[in-house]
ZASEVEX-277838 format. One record per residue (C-alpha): x, y, z. Coordinates in steps of 0.2 Angstrom, whole numbers, plus 5000, padded with zeros to 4 digits. Each point is the difference from the previous one (the first is absolute). Layout:
N
XYZ...
***
This chain:
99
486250905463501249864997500049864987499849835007501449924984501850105001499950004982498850144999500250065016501650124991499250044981498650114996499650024981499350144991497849984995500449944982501649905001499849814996501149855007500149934982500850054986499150034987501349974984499449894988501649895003499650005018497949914995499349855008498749905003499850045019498550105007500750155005499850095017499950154996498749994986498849915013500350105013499750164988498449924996499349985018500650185005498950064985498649905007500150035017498850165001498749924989498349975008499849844993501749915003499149955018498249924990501149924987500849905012498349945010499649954983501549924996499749905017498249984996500449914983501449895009498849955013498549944988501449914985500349905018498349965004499549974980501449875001499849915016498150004996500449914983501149875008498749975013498749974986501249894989500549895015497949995003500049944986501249875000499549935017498149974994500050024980498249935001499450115010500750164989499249924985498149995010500250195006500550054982498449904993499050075012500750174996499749994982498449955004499350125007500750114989499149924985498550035011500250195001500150004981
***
């Protein structure tokens, strides 16, 4: 198989090598490669990896709809203030009546 980049089409390196030196002289602030991509290979045969990511998604997709929701109700709001203030007095009153 060939590599598509010619820069690693000619090195191969041994399972545990890194790309980064690890010397304390050599630290920085960067993410490094290495360590995320040792963390996905650890997760890759995990059964859960796959439903952790439809929930992921899942969260994503209702934070959306809370938020577009909530400006839909704020500019309701705005455009008819009157009329928020009747359905919120007609809500509290039926409430009392539940009481």
């Amino acid at each position: 198989m060939l590599a598509s980049d010619p820069v690693s089409a000619g090195k191969s390196f041994p399972a545990g090598a890194t790309l980064v030196s690890q010397d304390e002289d050599t630290a920085s602030d960067a993410p490094r490669v290495d360590e995320a991509l040792e963390a996905i290979l650890e997760n890759r045969n995990s059964p859960y990896v796959e439903t952790r990511e439809h929930v992921a998604a899942a969260r994503d997709q209702i934070d959306s709809i809370r938020d577009r929701t909530a400006a839909d109700i704020r500019s309701r709001i705005r455009n008819n203030p009157w009329r928020a203030v009747g359905i919120a007095s007609l809500a509290g009153f039926l409430f009392g009546l539940s009481r």
